[in-house]
C-alpha atoms as a printed R data frame, in Angstrom:
    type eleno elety resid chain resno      x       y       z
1   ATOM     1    CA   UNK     A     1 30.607 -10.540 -15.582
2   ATOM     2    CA   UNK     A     2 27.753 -12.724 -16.185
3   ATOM     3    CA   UNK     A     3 24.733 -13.078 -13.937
4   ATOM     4    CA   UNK     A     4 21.519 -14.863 -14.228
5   ATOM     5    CA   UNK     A     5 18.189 -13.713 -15.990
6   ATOM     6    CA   UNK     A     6 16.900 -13.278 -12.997
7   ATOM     7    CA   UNK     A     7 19.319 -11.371 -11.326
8   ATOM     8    CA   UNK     A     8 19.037  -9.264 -14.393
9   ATOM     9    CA   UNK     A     9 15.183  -8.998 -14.023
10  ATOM    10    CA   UNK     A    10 15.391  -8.121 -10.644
11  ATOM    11    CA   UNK     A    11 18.155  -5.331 -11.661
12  ATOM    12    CA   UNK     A    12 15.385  -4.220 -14.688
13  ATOM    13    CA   UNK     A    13 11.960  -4.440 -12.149
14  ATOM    14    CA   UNK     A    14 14.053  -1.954  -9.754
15  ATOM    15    CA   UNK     A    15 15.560   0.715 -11.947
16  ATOM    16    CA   UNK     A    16 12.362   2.609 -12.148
17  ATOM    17    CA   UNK     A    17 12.290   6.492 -13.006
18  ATOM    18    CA   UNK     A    18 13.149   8.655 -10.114
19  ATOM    19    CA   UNK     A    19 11.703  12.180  -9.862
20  ATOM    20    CA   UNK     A    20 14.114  15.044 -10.411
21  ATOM    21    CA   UNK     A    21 14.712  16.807  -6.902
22  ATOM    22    CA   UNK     A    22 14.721  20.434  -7.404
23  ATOM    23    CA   UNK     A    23 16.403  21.060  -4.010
24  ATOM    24    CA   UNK     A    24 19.337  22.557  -2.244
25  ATOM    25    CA   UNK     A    25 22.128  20.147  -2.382
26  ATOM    26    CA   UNK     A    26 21.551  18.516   0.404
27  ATOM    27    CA   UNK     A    27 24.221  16.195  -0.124
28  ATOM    28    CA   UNK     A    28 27.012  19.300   0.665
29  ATOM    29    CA   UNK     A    29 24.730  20.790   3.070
30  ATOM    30    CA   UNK     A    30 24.723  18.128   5.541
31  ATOM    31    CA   UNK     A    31 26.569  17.508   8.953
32  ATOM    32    CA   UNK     A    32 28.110  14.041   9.548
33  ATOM    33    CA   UNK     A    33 28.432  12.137  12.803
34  ATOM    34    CA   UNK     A    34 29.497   8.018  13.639
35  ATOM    35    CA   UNK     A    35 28.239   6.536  17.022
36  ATOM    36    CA   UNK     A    36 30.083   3.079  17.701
37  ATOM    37    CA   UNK     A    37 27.443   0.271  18.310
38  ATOM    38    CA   UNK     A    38 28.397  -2.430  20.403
39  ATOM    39    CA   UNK     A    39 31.775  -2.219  17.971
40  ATOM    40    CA   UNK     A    40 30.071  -1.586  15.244
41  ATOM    41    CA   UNK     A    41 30.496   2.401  13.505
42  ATOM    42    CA   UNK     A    42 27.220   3.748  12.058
43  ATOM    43    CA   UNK     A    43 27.445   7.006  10.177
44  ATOM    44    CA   UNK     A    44 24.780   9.257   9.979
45  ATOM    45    CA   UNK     A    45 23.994  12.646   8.792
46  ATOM    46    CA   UNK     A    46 21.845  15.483   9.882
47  ATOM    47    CA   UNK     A    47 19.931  18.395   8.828
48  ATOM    48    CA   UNK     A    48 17.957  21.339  10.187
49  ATOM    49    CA   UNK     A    49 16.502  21.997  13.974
50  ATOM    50    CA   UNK     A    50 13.464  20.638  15.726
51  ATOM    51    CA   UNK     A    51 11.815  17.724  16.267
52  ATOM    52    CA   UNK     A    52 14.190  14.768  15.375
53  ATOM    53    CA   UNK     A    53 12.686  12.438  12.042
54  ATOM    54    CA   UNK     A    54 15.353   9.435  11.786
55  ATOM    55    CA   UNK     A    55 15.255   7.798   8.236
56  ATOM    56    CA   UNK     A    56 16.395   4.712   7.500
57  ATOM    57    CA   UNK     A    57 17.571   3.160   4.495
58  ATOM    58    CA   UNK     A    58 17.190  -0.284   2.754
59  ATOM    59    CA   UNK     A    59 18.757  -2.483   0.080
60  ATOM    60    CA   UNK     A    60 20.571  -1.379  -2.107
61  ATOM    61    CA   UNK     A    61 21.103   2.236  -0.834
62  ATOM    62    CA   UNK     A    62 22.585   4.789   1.342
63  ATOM    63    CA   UNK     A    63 21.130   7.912   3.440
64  ATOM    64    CA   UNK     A    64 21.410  10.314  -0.072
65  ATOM    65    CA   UNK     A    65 17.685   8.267  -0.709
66  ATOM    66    CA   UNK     A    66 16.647  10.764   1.727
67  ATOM    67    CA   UNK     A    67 17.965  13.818  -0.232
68  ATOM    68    CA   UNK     A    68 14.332  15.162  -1.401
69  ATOM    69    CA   UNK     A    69 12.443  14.724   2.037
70  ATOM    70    CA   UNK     A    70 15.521  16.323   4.060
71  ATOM    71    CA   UNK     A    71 15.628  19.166   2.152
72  ATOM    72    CA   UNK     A    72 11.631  19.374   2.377
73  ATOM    73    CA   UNK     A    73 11.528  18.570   6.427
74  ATOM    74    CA   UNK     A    74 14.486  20.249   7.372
75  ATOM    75    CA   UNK     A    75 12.964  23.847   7.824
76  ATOM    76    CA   UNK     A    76 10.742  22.687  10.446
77  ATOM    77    CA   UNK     A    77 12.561  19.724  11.736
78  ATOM    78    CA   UNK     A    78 15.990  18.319  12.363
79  ATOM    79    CA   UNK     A    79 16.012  15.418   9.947
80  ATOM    80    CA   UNK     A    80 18.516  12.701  10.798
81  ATOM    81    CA   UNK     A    81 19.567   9.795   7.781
82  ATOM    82    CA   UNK     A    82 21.690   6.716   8.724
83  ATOM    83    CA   UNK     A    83 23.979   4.403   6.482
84  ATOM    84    CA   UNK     A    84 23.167   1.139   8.082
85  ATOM    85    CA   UNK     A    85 25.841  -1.198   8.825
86  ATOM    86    CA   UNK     A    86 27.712  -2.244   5.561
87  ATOM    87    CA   UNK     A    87 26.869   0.525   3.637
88  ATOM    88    CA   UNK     A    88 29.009   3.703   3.230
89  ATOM    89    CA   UNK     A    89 30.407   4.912   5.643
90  ATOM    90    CA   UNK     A    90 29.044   2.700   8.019
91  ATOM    91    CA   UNK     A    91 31.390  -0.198   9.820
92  ATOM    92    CA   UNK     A    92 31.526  -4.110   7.955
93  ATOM    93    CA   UNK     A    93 31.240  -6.804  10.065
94  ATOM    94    CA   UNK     A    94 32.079  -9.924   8.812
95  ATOM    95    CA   UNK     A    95 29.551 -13.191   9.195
96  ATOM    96    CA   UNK     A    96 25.899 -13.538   9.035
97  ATOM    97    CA   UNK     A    97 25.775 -13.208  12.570
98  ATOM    98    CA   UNK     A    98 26.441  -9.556  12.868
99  ATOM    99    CA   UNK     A    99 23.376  -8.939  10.623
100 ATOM   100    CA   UNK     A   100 20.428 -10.368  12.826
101 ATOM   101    CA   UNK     A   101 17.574  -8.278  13.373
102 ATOM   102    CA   UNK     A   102 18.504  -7.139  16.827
103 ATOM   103    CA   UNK     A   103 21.259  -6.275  15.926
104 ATOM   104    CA   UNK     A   104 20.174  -3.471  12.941
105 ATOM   105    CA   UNK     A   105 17.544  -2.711  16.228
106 ATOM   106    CA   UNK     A   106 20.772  -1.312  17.952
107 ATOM   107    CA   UNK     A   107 22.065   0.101  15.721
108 ATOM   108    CA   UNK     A   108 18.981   2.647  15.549
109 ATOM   109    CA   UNK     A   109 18.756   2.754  19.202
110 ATOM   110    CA   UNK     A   110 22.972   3.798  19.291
111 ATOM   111    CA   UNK     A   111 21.947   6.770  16.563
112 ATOM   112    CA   UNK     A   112 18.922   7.969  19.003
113 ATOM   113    CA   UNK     A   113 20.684   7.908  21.978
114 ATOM   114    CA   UNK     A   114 23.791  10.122  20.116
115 ATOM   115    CA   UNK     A   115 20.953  12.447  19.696
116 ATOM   116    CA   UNK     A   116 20.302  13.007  22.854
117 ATOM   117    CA   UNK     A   117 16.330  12.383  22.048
118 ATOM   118    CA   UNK     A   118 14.080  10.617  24.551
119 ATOM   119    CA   UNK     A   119 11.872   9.249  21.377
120 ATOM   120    CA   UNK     A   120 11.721   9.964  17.205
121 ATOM   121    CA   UNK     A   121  9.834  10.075  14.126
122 ATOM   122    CA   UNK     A   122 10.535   6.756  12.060
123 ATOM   123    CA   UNK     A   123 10.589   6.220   8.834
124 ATOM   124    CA   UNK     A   124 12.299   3.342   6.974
125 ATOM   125    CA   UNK     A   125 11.987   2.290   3.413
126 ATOM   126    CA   UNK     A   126 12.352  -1.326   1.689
127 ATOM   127    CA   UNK     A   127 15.102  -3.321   4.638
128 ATOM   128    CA   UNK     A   128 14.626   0.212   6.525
129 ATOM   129    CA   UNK     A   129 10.765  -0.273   6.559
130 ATOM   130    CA   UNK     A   130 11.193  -3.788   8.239
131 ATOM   131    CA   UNK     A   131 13.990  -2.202  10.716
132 ATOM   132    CA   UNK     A   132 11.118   0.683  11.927
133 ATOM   133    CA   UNK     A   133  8.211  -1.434  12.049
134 ATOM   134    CA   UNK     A   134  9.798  -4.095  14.125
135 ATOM   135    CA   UNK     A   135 11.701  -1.239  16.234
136 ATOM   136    CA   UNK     A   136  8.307   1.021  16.515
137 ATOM   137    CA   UNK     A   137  6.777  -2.453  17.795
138 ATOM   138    CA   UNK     A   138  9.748  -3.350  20.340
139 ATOM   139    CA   UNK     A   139 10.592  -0.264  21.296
140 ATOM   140    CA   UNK     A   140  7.588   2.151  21.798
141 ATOM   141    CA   UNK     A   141  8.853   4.596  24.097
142 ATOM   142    CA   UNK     A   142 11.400   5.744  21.342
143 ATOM   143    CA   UNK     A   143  9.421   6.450  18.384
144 ATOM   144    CA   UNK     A   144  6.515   9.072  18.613
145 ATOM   145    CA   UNK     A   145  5.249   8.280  14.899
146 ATOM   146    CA   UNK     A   146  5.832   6.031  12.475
147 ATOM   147    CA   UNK     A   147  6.432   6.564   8.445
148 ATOM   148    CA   UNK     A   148  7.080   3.531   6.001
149 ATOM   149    CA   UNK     A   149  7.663   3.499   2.305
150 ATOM   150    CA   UNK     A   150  7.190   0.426   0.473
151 ATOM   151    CA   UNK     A   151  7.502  -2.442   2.889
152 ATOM   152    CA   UNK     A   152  3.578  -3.535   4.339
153 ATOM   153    CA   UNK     A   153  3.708  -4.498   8.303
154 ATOM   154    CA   UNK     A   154  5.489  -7.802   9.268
155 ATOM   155    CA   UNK     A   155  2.297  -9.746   9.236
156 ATOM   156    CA   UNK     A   156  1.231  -9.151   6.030
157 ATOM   157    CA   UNK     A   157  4.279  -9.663   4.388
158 ATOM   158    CA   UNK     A   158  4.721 -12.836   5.985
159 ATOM   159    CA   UNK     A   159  1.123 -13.749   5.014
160 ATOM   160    CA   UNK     A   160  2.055 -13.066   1.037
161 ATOM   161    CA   UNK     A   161  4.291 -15.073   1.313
162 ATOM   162    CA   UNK     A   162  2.841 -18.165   2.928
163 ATOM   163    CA   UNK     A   163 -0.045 -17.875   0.514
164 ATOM   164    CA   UNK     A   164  2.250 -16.763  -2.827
165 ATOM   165    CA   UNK     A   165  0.704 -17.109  -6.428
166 ATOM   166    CA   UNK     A   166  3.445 -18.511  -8.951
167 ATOM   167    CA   UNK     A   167  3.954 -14.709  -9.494
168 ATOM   168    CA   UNK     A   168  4.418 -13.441  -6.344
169 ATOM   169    CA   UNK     A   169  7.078 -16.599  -5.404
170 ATOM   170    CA   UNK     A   170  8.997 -15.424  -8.754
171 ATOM   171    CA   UNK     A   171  9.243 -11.931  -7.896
172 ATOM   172    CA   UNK     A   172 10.554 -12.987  -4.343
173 ATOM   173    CA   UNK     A   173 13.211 -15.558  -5.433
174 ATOM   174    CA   UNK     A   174 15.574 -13.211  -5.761
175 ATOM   175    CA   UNK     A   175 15.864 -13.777  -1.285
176 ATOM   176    CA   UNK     A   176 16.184 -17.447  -1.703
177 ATOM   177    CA   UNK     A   177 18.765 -16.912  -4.665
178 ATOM   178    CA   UNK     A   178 20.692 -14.203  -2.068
179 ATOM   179    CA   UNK     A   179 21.469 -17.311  -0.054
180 ATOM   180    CA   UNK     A   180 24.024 -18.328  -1.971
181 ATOM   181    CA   UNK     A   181 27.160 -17.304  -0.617
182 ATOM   182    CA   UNK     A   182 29.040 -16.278  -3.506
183 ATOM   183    CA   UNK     A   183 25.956 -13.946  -4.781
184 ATOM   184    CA   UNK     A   184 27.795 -10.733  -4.172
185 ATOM   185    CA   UNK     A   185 30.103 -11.579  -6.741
186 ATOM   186    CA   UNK     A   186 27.368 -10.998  -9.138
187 ATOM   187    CA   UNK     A   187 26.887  -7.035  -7.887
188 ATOM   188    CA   UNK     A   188 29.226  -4.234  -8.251
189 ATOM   189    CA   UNK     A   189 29.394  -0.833  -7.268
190 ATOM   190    CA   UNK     A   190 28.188   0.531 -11.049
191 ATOM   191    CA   UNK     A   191 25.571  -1.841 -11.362
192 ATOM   192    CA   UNK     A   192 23.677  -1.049  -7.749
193 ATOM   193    CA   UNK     A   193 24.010   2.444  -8.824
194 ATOM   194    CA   UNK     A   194 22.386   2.208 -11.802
195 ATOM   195    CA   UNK     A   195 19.232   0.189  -9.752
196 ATOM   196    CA   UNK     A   196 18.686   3.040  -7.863
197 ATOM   197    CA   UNK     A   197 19.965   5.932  -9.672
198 ATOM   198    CA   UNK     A   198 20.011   4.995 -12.883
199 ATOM   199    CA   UNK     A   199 17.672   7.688 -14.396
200 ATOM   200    CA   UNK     A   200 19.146  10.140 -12.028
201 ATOM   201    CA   UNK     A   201 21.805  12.935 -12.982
202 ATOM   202    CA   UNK     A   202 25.410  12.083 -13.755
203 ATOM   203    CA   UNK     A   203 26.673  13.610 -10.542
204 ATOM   204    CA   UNK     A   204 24.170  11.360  -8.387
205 ATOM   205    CA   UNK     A   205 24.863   8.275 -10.125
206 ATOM   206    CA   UNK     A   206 28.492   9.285  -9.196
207 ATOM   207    CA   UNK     A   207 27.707   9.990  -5.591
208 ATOM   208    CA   UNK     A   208 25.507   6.577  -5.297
209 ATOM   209    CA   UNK     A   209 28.536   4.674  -7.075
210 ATOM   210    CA   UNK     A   210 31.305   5.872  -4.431
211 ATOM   211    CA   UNK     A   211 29.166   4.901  -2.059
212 ATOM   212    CA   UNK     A   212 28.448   1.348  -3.060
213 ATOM   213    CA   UNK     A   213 32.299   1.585  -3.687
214 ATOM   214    CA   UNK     A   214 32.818   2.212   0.159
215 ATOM   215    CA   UNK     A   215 29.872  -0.591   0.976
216 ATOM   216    CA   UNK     A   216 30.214  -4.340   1.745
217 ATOM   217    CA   UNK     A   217 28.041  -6.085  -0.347
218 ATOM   218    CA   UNK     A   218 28.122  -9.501   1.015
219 ATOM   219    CA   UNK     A   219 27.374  -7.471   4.100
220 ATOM   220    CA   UNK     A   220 24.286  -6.108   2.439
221 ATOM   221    CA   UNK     A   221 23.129  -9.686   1.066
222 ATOM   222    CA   UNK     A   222 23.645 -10.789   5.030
223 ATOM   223    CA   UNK     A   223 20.306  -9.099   5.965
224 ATOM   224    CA   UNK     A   224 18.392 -11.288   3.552
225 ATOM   225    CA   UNK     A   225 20.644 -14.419   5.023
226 ATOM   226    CA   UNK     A   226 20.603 -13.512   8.881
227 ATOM   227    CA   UNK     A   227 16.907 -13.626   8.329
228 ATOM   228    CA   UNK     A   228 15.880 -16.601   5.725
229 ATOM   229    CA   UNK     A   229 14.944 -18.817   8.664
230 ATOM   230    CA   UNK     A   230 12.529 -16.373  10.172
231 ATOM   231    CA   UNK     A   231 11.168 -15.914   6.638
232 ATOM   232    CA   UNK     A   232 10.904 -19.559   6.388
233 ATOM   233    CA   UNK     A   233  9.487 -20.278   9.482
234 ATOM   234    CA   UNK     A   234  6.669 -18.041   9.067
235 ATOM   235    CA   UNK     A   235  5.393 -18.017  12.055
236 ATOM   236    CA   UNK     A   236  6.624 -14.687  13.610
237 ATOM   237    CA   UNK     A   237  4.553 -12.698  16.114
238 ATOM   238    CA   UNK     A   238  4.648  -9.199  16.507
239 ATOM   239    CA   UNK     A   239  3.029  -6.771  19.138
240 ATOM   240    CA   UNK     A   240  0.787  -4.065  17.727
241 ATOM   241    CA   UNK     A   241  2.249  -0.575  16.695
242 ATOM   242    CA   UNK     A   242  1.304   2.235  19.530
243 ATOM   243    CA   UNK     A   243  1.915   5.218  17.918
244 ATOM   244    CA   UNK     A   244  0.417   6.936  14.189
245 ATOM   245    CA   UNK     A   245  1.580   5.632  11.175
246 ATOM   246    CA   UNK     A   246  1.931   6.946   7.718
247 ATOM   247    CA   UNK     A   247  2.114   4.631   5.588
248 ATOM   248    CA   UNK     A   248  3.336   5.118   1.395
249 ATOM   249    CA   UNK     A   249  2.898   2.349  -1.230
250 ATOM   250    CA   UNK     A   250  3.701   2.325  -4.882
251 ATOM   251    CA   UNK     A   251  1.572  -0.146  -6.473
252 ATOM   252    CA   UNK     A   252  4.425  -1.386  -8.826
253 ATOM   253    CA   UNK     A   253  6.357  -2.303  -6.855
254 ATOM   254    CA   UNK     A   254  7.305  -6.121  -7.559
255 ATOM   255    CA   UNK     A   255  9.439  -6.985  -4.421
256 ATOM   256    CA   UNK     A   256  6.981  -6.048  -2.299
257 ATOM   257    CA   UNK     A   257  3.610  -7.482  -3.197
258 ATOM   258    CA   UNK     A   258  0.704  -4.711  -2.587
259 ATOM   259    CA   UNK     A   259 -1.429  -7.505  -0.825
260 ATOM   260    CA   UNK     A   260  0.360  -7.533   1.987
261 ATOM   261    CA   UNK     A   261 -1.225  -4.229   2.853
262 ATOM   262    CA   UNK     A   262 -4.449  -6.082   3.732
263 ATOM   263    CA   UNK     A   263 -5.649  -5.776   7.495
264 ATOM   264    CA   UNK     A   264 -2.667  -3.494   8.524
265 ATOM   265    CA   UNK     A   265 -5.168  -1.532  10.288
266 ATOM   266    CA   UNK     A   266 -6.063  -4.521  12.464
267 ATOM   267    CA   UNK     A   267 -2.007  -3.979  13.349
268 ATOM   268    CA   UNK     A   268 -2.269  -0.822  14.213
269 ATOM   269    CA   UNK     A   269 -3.806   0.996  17.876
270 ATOM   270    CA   UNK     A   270 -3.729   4.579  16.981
271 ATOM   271    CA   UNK     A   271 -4.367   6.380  13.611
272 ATOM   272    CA   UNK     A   272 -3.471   5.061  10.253
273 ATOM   273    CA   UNK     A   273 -2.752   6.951   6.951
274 ATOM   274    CA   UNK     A   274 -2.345   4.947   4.015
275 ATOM   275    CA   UNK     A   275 -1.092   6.542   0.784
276 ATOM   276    CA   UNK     A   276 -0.933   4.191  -2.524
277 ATOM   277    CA   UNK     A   277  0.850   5.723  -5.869
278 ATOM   278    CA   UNK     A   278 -0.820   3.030  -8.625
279 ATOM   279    CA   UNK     A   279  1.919   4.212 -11.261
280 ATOM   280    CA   UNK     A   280  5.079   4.198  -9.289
281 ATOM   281    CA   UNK     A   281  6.877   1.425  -7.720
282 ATOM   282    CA   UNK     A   282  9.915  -0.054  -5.128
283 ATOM   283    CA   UNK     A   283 11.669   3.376  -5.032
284 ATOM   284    CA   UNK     A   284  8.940   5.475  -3.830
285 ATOM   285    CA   UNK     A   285 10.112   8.088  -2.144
286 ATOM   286    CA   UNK     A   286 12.696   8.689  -5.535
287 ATOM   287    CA   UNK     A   287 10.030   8.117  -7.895
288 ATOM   288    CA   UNK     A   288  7.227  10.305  -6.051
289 ATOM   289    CA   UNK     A   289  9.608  12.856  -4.213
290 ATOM   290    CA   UNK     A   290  6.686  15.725  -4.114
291 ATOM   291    CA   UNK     A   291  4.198  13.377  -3.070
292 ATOM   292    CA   UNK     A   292  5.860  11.754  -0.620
293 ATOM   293    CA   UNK     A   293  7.449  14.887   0.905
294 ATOM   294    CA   UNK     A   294  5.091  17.254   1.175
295 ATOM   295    CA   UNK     A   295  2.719  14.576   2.407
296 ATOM   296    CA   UNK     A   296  4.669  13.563   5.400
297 ATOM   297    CA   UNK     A   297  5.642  17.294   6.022
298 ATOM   298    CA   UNK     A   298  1.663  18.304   6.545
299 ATOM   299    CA   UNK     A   299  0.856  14.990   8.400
300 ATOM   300    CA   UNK     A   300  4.260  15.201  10.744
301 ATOM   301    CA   UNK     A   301  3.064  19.302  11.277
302 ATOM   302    CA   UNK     A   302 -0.713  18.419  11.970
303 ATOM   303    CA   UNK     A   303  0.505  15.602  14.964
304 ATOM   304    CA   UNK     A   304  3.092  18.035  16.194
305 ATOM   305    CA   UNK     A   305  1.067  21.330  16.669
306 ATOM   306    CA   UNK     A   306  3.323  23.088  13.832
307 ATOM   307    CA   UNK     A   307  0.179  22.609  11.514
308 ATOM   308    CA   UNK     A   308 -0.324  26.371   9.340
């Protein structure tokens, strides 16, 4: 299969070095579930008892990203991981339509309201990250505190890219180039794996490629197609965020440009923690599983009252 050089670069800027995860296997360990939304199936999977932290996922990927902070969390808190829609074990739609933002917004709600929780800790990385900021924003009553990895707050990401150097518009072309509707042809199953899991063990790189085997990927390219125009437009307004926010950034990373951090803290009504890794990238909480896991563990036990 041929694909272009910059496909291929894109494929080569993402397949960073993970951290190995000296954990239980959370992957056996967990408990599944599948709420319908509106039609839609999303799977999700849970682990441990307490207060309820919802992770979500983003591109490519599934909820196993989550392995090293579950296993962390999940002594003091019932941690929750979806597969959004066209990944995994999640449901397929067909059409760019069934991947708008409001829709993925749903989706989140439909997993919350399974739970039986009134409101949840966030936290969303990469597509995931732009699904909990803009649900944090939208829907405050549900979401007690915040946690992103690796995607800055709507504004400054749209700022980047209103204001892009020649570098930053190459290392975001890869959206425009997603347009294409016969894109997905250029993925499969053992090449996504080996973007995300490609320094990882055999057995995860197995695990990631029977789930990418089970995924859409056209579906997964319609997230970067259901929202092109809004990108385009550049002129989106968001309320501010109501609740904490922890915030992790690897400096590396080259899909998501570190100066859209700037001013988040204008974004923001309530207290702030921003964490930058200078020598990790995209993947963060792979790449800096200790760091990013036992950071959010002390700062989700300090808000809670749990703090030793």
């Amino acid at each position: 299969m041929r694909i272009s050089c910059t496909a291929l670069g894109f494929v080569l800027a993402l397949s960073l070095p993970l951290a190995a995860a000296d954990t239980t296997d959370v992957f056996k360990a967990v408990d599944h579930h599948v709420v319908d939304s509106d039609g839609v199936d999303i799977h999700y999977v849970t682990l441990g008892e307490g207060p309820t932290v919802l992770f979500v996922h983003g591109f490519p990927d599934f909820w196993y990203t989550w392995r090293n902070q579950m296993a962390a969390l999940s002594g003091s808190f019932k941690t929750v991981a979806m597969d959004t829609r066209a990944n995994n074990k999640s449901g397929k739609p067909k059409g760019v339509e069934n991947y708008s933002m409001d829709l993925l917004l749903a989706d989140v709600e439909a997993v919350i309201d399974d739970l039986g929780d009134d409101d949840v800790t966030l936290v969303g990385h990469d597509w995931g990250g732009a699904i909990a900021w803009r649900f944090a924003m939208f829907h405050p009553d549900r979401v007690n505190k915040l946690v992103i990895c690796n995607l800055t707050h709507p504004t400054g990401y749209m700022t980047v890219r209103q204001n892009a150097t020649p570098e930053q518009k190459a290392a975001t072309n890869y959206i425009t180039e997603f347009q294409d509707p016969e894109y997905g042809k250029r993925f499969n199953p053992q090449m996504l794996a080996m973007m995300v899991a490609g320094r990882e063990s055999d057995e995860v790189k197995q695990r990631y490629e029977a789930a990418f085997t089970l995924s859409y990927i056209d579906g997964m390219l319609n997230y970067y197609r259901a929202a092109f125009g809004r990108l385009e437009a550049g002129n989106e307004e968001v309320p501010p965020i109501e609740m904490p926010v922890l915030q992790f950034h690897g400096l590396k990373d080259t899909a998501v440009d570190k100066d859209g951090l700037r001013d988040t803290w204008n974004w923001i009504n309530k207290d702030y923690t921003l964490v930058t890794l200078p020598d990790h990238g995209h993947w963060i909480q792979g790449e800096a599983a200790d760091m990013v896991s036992t950071t959010m563990k002390w700062w989700l036990e300090a808000r809670s009252g749990n703090a030793d």
